[in-house]
N, C-alpha and C positions, 0 to 999 in steps of 0.2 A: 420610941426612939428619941434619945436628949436631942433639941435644938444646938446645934452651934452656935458660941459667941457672935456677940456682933458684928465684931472684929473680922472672925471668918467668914461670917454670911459673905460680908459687902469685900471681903479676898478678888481678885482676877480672878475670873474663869482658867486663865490659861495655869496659873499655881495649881488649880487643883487636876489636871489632865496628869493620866497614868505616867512616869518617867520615861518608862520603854515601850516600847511596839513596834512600830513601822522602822526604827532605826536596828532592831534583831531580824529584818528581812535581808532574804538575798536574792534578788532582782535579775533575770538572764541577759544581756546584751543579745539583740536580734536586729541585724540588719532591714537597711529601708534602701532600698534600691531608687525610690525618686529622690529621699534627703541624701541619697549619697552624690546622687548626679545634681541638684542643687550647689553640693560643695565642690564638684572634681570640675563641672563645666567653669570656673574660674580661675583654672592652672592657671598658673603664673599672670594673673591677671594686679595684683601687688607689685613684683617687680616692675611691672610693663609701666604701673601706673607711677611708681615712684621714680623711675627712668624718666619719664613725660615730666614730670615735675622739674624733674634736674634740668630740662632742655629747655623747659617753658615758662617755668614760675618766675624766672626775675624780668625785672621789666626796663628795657625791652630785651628780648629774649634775645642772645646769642646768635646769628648764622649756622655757628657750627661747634660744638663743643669738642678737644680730645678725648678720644677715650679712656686714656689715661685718669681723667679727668673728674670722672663721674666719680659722685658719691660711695667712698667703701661699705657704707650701709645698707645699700639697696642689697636687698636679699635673694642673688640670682642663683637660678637654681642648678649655673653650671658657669663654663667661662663669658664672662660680658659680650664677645663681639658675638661667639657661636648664638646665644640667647639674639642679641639685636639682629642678627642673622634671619632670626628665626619669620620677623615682621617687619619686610622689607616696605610694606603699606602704610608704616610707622617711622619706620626708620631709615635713613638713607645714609650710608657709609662712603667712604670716600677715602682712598687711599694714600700710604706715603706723604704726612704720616697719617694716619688712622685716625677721622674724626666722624660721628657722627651728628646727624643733624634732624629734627622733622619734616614729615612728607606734609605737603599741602593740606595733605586727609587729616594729616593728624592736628596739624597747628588749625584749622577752624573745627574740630571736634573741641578740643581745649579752649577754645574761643564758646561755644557755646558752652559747656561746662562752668566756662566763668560767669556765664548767665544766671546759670541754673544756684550758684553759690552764692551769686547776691538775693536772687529772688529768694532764698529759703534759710539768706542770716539769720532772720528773726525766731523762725524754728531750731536753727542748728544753736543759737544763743543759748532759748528754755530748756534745749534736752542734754546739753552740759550744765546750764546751772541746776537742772534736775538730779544730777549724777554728785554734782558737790551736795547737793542738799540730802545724797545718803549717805554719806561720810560723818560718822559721827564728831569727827576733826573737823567739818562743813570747810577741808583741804583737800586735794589733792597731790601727789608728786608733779610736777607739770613735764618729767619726762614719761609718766606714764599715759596723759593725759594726750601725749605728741605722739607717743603709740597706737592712742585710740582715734587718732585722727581718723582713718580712712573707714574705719566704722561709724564712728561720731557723723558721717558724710562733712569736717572740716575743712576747709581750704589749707593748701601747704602752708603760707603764711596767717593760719589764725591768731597767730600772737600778736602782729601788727596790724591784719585786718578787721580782725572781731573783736577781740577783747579790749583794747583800748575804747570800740564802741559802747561799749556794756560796762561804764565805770562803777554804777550801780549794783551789778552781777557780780563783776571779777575783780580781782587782784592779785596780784603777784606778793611772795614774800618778802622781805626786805634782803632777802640772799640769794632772788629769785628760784629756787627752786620748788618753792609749792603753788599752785593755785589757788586762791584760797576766797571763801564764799561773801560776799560783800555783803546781801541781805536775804533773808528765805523767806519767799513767796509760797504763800498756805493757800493760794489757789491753783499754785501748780504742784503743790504737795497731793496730788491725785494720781495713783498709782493704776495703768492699765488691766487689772484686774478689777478694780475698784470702777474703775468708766464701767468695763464690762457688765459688774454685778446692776450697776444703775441702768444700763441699757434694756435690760434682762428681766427687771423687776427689783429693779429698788434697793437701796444698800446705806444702813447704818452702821456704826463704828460696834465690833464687835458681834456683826452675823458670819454666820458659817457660809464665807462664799466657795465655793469648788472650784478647780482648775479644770478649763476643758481639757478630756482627753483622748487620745487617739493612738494605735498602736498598728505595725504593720501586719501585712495579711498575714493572717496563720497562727501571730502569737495571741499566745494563754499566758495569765498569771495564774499563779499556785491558789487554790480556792484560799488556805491561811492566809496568802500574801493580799490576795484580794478582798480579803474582810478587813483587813486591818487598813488598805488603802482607802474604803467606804469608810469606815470611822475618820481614817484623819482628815478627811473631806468634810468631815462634818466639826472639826475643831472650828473654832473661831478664826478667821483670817486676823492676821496684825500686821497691817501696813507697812512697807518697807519704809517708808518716810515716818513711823513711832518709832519711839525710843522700846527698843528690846530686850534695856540691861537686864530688868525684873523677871523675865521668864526663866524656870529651870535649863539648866545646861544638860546638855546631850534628853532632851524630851521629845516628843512628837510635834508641841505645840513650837517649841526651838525650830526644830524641823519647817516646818511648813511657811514660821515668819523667813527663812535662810533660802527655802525656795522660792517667796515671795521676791525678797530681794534681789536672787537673779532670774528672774523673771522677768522685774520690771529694768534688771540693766539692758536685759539682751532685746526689752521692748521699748530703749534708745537707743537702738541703732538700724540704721539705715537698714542691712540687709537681715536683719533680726539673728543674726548668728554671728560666734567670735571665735577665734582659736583659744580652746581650752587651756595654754599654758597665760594666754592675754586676761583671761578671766579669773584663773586662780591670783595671779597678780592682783586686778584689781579687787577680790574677794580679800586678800590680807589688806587691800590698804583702806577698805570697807569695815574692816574688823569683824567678820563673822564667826562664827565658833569655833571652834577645833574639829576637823572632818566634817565642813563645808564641803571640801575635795569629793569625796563619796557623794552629795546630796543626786546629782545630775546620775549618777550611774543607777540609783534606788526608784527614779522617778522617771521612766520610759516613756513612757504614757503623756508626759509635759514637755521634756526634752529630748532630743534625741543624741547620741554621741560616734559622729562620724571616723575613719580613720583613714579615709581617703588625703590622698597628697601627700603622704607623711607624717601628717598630724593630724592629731584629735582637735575637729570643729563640732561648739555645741550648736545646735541649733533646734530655735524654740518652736518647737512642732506647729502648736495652733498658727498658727504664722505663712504655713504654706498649704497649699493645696497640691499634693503631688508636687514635683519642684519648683511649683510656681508661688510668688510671694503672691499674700490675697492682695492685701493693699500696698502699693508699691511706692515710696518714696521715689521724689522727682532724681536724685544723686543716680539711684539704682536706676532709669531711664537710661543716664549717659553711658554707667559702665558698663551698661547692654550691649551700647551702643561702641563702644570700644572693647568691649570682646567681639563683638561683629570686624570689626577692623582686623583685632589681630587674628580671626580665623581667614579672611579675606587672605593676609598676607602667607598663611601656612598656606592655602589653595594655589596660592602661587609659586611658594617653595618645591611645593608638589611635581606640579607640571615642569618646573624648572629641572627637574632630578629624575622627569619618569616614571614618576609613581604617582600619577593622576587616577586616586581611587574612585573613579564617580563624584567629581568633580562638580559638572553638575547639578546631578542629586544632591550634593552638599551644599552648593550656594542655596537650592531650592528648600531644603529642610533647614539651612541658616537661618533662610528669611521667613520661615514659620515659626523657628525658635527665639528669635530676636525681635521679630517685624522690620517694616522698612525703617521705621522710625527709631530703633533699636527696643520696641517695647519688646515683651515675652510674648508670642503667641500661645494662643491656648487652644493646642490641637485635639484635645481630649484625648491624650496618651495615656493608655492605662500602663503602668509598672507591674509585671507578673512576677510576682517573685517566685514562683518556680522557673523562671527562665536561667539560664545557665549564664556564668559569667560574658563566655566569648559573645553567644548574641545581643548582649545587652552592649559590648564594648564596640561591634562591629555598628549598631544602630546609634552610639552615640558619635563612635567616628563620620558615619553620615551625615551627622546632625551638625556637622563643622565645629562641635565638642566633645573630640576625645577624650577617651577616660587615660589614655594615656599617650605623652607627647611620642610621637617615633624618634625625636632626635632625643628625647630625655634621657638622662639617666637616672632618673628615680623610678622605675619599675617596680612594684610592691607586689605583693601576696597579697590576695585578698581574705586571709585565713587570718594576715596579722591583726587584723581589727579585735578579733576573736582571743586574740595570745593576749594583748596589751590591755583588754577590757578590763580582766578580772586581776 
């Protein structure tokens, strides 16, 4: 057999990987009944939060805002007062005219929150400048980067609080609308696959490291599907922080650097998961391939793709143990601890209207699901997924996190996860 040039010998490994394989598979969509109660247990926990902000962020904060008044942007999942209604433990109304204000509970939760955001600027700093430094632009939009606030675990004011700190890091454009990279740090250029593989046994540029994987009870891949997943596990990993231009387009090795990439977006953020329309966004401003979109629905096993609340949230499997996170960012602490609030306040909505379902048992399974301190308790609950929707709905209603609000109006099929997958 002739030797290859030289030329070819010392080629990338990744040039010479087969074009097609794993991107000709077709992959089932199977529900996870912990990752889905992961994502349902923080209804409206967004609106609640960005409401608190309107009340609380400027300094000093208002007595009483009208409601007229609030932000058209907070994204309520129905009319404003019916929703501030909803967490009277939070919110305190007041009539003629119509102003809301925060309750004691809520204004020293936010007080400790502000705690918890100085103590962990210097983190919240490296894992945005971590997210510019995959931008091959080393930019960002900076309204999309104000999107990614509350996953970023950012302060409302990080434009004024943080970044002016980190002149070294940040800057703004001269028309202010991009963020844009000040200097790139090749000690933070370490991608959490990359920590992992050195944890593990050791890891040079250009080993075949693997993605943990994990899938719910019951599912099978296809034995073809699953050979060809063993092979791409054994391609070369290429670090979301390399330059990619060089690899063939739409190939396996494409593939896995594209999965790499959101990998390590979704392992900066606080809660390790994002709403799927927040991540294709930042996927184009990333500049990844053409049918990035598809990568997460091919790769079950890494990600999972929820459709609970009315959108598709991805969230990065390895990340939780049943729906609990393994390691928990201090940010995820508070809003524990203010979903504990706002169930607090539905308990009281409850009894207020006569439909005190086991009231009790709900503060009691709150405070196992939350802790006193608002951590997650870890009850050893196993998820059967043979269980039937209603029972799993009626035990998370106990649990003082319903899978669905009684005053809501987004009621969903649980079938549509299933219609909109494919």
């Amino acid at each position: 057999m002739p030797l290859l040039p030289a030329r070819a010998r010392r080629a990338p490994a990744a040039l010479l990987v087969p074009v097609r394989g794993l991107l000709e598979a077709r992959v089932p969509w199977a529900r996870d009944r912990a990752l889905d109660h992961a994502v349902e247990r923080e209804r409206h926990l967004v609106p609640f939060l960005l409401a608190k902000d309107a009340l609380l962020a400027a300094t000093p904060p208002p007595h009483a805002v009208p409601l007229h008044s609030l932000p058209s942007t907070i994204p309520f999942p129905f009319r404003p007062l019916r929703f501030l209604r909803l967490y009277p433990s939070a919110f305190a109304l007041s009539p003629h005219p119509i102003e809301v204000s925060p309750t004691p509970r809520l204004s020293a939760l936010h007080a400790a929150e502000a705690q918890v955001v100085d103590a962990t600027r210097p983190d919240a700093a490296d894992r945005l400048l971590r997210l510019l430094m995959l931008a091959p632009s080393r930019a960002l939009p900076l309204r999309l980067v104000a999107r990614l606030r509350l996953d970023l675990g950012l302060a409302p004011d990080f434009q004024r609080s943080l970044l002016p700190n980190y002149p070294d890091y940040f800057a703004l454009s001269p028309d202010g609308t991009l963020l844009e990279l000040v200097c790139y740090r090749k000690d933070l250029a370490v991608s959490a696959m990359q920590s992992y593989a050195q944890r593990t046994g050791g890891y040079k540029v250009g080993d075949a490291v693997a993605f943990p994987l994990s899938f719910p009870r019951g599912f099978e891949l296809d034995k073809k599907v699953r050979k060809w997943l063993d092979e791409w596990q054994r391609l070369p990993y290429i670090s979301p922080y390399e330059d990619g231009s060089h690899l063939a387009p739409r190939s396996d090795i494409t593939e896995k650097r594209t999965v790499a990439v959101l990998h390590e977006v979704l392992s900066l953020t606080v809660g390790k998961k994002m709403e799927k329309e927040v991540l294709v966004k930042l996927g184009e401003a990333l500049r990844l391939p053409p049918g990035f979109r598809k990568v997460v629905a091919r790769h079950p096993g890494i990600f999972y793709m929820s459709h609970k609340l009315r959108m598709q949230t991805v969230v990065l499997r390895e990340s939780y143990r049943r729906h609990m996170l393994v390691d928990k960012h201090p940010m995820m602490g508070i809003r524990y601890q203010y979903l504990h609030l706002m169930h607090m306040g539905k308990e009281e909505v409850g009894k207020g209207k006569g439909k005190d379902r086991k009231s009790s048992r709900g503060e009691q399974m709150i405070g196992e699901e939350f802790g006193a301190e608002g951590e997650d308790g870890d009850n050893e609950e196993d998820y059967d997924d043979e269980v039937d929707g209603d029972e799993l709905d009626e035990e998370d209603m106990e649990a003082g996190v319903a899978s669905e609000d009684e005053e809501s109006d987004d009621d969903i099929d649980e079938d549509t996860g299933k219609q909109i997958a494919h």
